[in-house]
C-alpha positions as CSV (number, residue, x, y, z in Angstrom):
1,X,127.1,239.5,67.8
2,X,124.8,236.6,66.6
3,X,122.0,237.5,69.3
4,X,122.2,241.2,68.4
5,X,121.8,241.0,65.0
6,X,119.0,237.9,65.6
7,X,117.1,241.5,66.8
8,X,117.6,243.5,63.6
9,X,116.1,241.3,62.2
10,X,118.8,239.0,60.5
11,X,118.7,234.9,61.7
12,X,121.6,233.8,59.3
13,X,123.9,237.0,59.2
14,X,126.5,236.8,55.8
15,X,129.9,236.3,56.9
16,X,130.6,239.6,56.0
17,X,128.0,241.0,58.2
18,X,128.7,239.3,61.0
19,X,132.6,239.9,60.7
20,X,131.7,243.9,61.0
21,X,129.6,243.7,63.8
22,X,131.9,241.3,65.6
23,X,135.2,243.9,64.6
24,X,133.5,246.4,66.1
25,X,132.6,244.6,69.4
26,X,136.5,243.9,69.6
27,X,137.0,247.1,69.1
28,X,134.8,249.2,70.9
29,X,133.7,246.6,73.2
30,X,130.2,246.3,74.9
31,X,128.5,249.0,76.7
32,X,128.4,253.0,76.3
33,X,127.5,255.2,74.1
34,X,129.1,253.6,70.8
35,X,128.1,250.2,71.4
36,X,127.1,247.8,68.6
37,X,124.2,245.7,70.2
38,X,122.4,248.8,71.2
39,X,122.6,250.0,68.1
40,X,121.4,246.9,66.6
41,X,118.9,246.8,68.6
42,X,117.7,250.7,68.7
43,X,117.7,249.9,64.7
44,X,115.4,247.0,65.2
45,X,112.7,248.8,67.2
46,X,113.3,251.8,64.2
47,X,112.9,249.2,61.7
48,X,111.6,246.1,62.4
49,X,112.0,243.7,59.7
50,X,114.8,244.6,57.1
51,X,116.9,243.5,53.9
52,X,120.1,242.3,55.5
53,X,122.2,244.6,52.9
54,X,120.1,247.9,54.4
55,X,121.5,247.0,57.9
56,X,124.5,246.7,57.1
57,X,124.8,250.0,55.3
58,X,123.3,251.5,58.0
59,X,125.9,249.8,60.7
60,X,128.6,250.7,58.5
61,X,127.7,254.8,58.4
62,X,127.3,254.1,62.2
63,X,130.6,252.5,62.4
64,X,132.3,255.0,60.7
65,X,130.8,257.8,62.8
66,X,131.5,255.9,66.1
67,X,135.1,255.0,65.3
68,X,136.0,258.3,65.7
69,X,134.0,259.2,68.8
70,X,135.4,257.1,70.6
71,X,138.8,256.2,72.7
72,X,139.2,253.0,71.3
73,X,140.7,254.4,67.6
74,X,143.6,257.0,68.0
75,X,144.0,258.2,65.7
76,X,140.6,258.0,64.5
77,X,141.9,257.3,61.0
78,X,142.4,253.8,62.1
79,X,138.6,253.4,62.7
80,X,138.0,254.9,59.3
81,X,140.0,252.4,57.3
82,X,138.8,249.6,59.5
83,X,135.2,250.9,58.5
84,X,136.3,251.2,55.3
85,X,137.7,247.6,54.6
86,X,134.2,246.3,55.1
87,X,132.5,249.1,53.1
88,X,134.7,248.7,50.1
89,X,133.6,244.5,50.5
90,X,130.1,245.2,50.8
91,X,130.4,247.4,47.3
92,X,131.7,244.3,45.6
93,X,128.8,242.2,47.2
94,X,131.3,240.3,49.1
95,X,129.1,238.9,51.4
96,X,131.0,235.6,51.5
97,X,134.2,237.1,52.3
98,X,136.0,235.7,49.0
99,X,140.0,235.5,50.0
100,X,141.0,237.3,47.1
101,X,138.9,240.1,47.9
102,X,139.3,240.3,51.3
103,X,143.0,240.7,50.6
104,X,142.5,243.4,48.3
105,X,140.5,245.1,51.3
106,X,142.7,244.5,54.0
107,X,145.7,246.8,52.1
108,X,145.9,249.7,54.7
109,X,148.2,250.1,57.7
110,X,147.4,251.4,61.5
111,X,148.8,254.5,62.2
């Protein structure tokens, strides 16, 4: 997770960030179509050098998108709210992953 986001462009990933991109590795895993490091690194060659908050956006739409393309989510809704947690964290600029909003966050159940 470090490495790939060392090639968007990010050295010292947020917590937050690097708790997404890592969540979605254990999730979807490595490899295929929906896989974090290539789209980390398909961004990068986009890109090139970007505000860590843009990437993160971006993976996030992405993350959203792929969580319901792929097997790893059933129902997709899962994938959604998982996406979701770390969407509603980045709207409070929780990049530091504060416990008290994490917990408000993390609120949802797996179907």
């Amino acid at each position: 997770a470090a490495n790939a986001l060392k090639h968007a462009g990010i050295s010292s990933p947020s917590p937050l960030t690097l708790a997404a991109v890592i969540d979605t590795l254990i999730n979807q895993g490595i490899g295929g179509k929906w896989c974090a490091v290539k789209w980390l690194d398909a961004f990068h060659k986009e890109d090139g050098d970007v505000l860590e908050s843009k990437v993160l956006k971006e993976f996030l739409e992405w993350k959203r998108e792929a969580a319901t393309k792929n097997n790893h989510n059933d129902p997709p809704s899962n994938g959604e709210k998982r996406t979701d947690m770390f969407i509603d964290l980045m709207k409070e600029d929780a990049f530091k992953l504060p416990l008290p909003l994490c917990e408000k966050a993390v609120k949802w159940r797996m179907r």
